[in-house]
NUKOLTI-16672 format. One line per 3 residues: their letters; for each residue x, y, z of C-alpha. Coordinates in pm, whole numbers, padded with zeros to 5 digits. Example, Ala and Ser with C-alpha at 12.3 -4.5 7.8 and 13.67 -1.06 7.14 Angstrom:
BEGIN
as) 01230/-00450/00780; 01367/-00106/00714
END
This chain:
BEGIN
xxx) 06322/11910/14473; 06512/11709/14184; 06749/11531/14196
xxx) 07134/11564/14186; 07211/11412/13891; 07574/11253/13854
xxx) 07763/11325/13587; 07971/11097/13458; 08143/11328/13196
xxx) 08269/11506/13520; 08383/11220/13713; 08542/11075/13418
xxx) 08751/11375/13312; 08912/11386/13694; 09013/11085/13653
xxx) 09184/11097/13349; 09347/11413/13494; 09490/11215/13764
xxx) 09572/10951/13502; 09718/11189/13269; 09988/11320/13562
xxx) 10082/10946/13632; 10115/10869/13271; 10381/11090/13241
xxx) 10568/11019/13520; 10564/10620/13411; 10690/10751/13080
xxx) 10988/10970/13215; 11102/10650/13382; 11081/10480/13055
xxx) 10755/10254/13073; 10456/10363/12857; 10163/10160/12890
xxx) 09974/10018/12627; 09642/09909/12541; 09589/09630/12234
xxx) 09234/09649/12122; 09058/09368/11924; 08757/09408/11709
xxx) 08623/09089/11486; 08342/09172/11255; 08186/09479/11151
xxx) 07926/09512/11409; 07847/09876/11397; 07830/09968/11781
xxx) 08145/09764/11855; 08347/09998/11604; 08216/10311/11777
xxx) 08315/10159/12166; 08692/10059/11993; 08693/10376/11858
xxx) 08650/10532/12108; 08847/10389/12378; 09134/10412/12154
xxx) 09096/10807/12070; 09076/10890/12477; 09365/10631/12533
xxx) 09569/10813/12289; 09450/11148/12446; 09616/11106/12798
xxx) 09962/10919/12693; 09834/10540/12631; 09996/10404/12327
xxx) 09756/10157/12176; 09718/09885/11914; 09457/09790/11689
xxx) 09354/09502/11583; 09097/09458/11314; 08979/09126/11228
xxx) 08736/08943/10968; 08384/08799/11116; 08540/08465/10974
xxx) 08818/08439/11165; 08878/08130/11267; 08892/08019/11715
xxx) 09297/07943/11623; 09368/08217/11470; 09245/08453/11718
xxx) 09372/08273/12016; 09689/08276/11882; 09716/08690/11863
xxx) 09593/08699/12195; 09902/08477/12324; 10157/08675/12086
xxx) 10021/08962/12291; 10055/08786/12623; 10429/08730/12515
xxx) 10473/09103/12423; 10643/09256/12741; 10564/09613/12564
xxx) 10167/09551/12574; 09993/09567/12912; 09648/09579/12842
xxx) 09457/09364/12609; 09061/09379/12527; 08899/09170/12328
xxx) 08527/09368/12223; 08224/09167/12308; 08035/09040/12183
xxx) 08195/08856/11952; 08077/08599/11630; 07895/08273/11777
xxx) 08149/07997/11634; 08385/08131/11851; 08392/08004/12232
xxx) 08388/08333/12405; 08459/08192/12737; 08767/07992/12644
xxx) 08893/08307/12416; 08877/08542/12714; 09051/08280/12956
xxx) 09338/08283/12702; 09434/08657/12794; 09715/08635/13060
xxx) 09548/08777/13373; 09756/09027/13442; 09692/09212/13113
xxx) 09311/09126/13118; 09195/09496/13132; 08846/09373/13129
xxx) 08868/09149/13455; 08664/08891/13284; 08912/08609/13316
xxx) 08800/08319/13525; 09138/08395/13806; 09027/08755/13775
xxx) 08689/08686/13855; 08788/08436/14144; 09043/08722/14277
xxx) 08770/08970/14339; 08533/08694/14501; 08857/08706/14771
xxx) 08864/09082/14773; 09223/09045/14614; 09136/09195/14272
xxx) 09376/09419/14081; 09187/09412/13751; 08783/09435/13766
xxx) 08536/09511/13523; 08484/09886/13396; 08156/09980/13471
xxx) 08119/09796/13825; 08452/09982/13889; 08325/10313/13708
xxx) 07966/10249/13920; 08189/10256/14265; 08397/10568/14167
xxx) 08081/10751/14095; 07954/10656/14420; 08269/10723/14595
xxx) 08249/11111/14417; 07894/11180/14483; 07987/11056/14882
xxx) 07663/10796/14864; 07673/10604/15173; 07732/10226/15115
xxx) 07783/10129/15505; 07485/09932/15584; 07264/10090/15288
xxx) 07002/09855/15109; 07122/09804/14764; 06934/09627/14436
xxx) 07143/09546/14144; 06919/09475/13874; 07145/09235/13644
xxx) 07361/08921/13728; 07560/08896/13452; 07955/08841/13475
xxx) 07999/09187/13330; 07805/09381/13570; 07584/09215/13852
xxx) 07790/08966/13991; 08129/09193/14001; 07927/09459/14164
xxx) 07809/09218/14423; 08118/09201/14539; 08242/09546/14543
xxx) 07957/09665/14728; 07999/09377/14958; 08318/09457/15038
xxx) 08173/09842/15114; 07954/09679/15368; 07655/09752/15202
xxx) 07360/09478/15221; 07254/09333/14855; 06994/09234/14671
xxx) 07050/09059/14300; 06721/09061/14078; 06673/08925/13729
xxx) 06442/08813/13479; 06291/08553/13776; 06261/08790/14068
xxx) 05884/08772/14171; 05750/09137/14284; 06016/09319/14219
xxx) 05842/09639/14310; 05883/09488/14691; 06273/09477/14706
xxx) 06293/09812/14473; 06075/10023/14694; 06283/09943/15018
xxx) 06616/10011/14835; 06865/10313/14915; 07039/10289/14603
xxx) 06942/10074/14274; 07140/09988/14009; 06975/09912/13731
xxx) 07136/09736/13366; 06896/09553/13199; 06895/09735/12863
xxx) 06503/09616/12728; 06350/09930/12744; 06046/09714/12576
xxx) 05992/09488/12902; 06122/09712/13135; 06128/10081/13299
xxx) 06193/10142/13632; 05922/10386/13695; 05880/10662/13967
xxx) 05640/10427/14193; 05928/10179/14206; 06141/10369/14392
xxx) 06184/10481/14741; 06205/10894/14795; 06535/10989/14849
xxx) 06687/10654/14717; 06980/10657/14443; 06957/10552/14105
xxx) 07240/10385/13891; 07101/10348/13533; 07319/10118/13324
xxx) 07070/10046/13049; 07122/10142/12715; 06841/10162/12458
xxx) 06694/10332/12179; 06391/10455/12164; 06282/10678/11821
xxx) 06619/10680/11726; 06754/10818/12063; 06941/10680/12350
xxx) 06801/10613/12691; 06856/10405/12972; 06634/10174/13205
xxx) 06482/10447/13412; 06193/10706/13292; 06449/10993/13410
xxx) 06236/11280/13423; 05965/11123/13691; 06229/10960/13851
xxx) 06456/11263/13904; 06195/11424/14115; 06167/11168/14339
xxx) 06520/11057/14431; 06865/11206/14560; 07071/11145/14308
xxx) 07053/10959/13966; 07258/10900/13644; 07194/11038/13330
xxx) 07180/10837/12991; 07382/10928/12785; 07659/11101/13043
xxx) 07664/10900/13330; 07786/10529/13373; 07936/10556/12978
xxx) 08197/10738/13043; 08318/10588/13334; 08337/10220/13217
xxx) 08598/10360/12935; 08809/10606/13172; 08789/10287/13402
xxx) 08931/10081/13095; 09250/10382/13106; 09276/10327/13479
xxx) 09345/09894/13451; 09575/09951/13148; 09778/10181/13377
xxx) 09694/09923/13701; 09848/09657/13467; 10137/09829/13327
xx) 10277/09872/13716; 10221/09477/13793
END
C-alpha cells in the first residue's frame, strides 16, 4: 500500500487560516505586524522566494517592506539598513535572503539583526536560545518540518530519527526540536561511513541535501513503514525534485513529502507565523 503522502499545501493553508484570524484581531487593537524583506543581487531564485513570501504576507494582513539592493553594495551600507530597521518600532520582522554576495560577511550581517525581529532564527542568541529549549524565533523549515509532523500525528517519543544535513539552517535546529520531542537522533553528512546502516533502522528520515547528482535516497535505504521528510531541492531535465526517488519510495513507507508541495510551503507560512511571534514580543 503507498504511502500517505503529506501535503504541505494543506498544512500550510491551516495555518495561515489560524494566522489570518489573529492578524486581525492584532490589527483591531492597533498593532499590524510587519515583515522587511532584503534582497541584494539579482540572483534569479532569490527574487522568486522574496517574491513570494511577500505576496502570501500581504495575503493574510502582514504589511511588508521591500528592500532591493545592488550586488555591489557595500558590508556598511547594508548593516546600516538592517540597524535603521532594528530602530523602527513599526517593523517586527526582518529577513535578510541568503545567500548573499561573497564580500559580504554573512555571519556578522545576520548577527546585526536585533534578535527579537530575526524572523529567520539564525542569529547567534537565537541559535543559543533554542540549544536551552527557550526559543521564540527558530528557523522556518525545522519549524515547518515539526508542524507537519505534529499534523500527520508521527510519533516522535522514543522514535529513531536521521537528519541528513547539519547545517545551521536545517540540521542542527532540528536536532534540537526533535530532542526536545524526545525522539533519539542521528546527524549524517558528507562523512558518515555506511549510511545505509543508520538509514535502514530509522522511523523517520529527514533528508536536505539538495545534490541530486551524489545523492538519492533510494527505496533499499529505507525501513518499511518509516517516514520520509524530503527537504532537497533539485532539478533534474528542467523539473524540480527532491532527495528521495518518490515513486519507489512511496510504496515502501508510511508517510512521505512531496517535492514540490511539501516542506516549501511550510518554511514560508512558518516565516508568517515568527513575524506574528515577533510582533507580540
Amino acid at each position: 500500500m503507498a504511502a500517505k503522502i503529506m501535503d504541505g499545501l494543506l498544512v500550510s493553508q491551516k495555518v495561515k487560516e489560524r494566522l489570518s484570524i489573529q492578524i486581525a484581531g492584532m490589527r483591531q487593537t492597533g498593532r499590524i505586524p510587519c515583515l522587511a524583506t532584503i534582497l541584494v543581487g539579482n540572483d534569479a531564485p532569490s527574487m522568486v522566494y522574496v517574491n513570494n513570501k511577500q505576496k502570501t504576507a500581504k495575503s493574510i494582513g502582514i504589511k511588508t517592506l521591500d528592500y532591493r539592493l545592488d550586488e555591489s553594495v557595500s558590508q556598511l551600507e547594508l548593516t546600516d539598513l538592517i540597524r535603521r530597521l532594528n530602530s523602527d518600532s513599526s517593523v517586527h520582522g526582518i529577513l535578510l535572503q541568503l545567500p548573499i554576495p561573497n564580500h559580504l560577511d554573512r555571519r556578522k550581517i545576520i548577527n546585526t539583526i536585533d534578535p527579537q525581529k530575526d524572523v529567520d532564527g539564525l542569529t547567534i542568541i537565537n541559535s543559543g536560545l533554542l540549544l536551552n529549549n527557550q526559543a521564540s524565533l527558530v528557523p522556518c523549515t525545522p519549524l515547518g518540518i515539526m508542524e507537519l509532523l505534529r499534523y500527520y500525528n508521527i510519533p516522535l517519543d522514543g522514535s529513531n530519527v536521521l537528519i541528513i544535513n547539519r547545517s545551521n539552517l536545517v540540521g542542527k535546529p532540528l536536532v534540537s526540536l526533535l530532542l526536545e520531542k524526545d525522539a533519539t537522533v542521528t546527524v549524517a553528512h558528507t562523512h558518515t561511513k555506511n549510511l545505509h546502516s543508520f538509514s535502514t533502522q530509522s522511523d523517520i528520515v529527514i533528508s536536505a541535501v539538495g545534490k541530486r547528482e551524489s545523492f538519492l535516497l533510494t527505496a533499499n535505504m529505507v525501513k518499511p513503514g518509516a517516514t520520509i521528510i524530503d527537504v532537497g531541492t533539485n532539478r533534474v531535465n528542467g523539473k524540480l525534485c527532491g532527495d528521495v526517488d518518490f515513486e519507489t519510495v512511496k510504496e515502501k513507507v508510511d508517510y512521505i513529502t512531496p517535492v514540490p508541495g511539501g516542506v516549501g510551503p511550510m518554511t514560508i507560512c512558518m516565516l508568517l507565523e515568527n513575524t506574528v511571534k515577533a510582533a507580540m514580543l
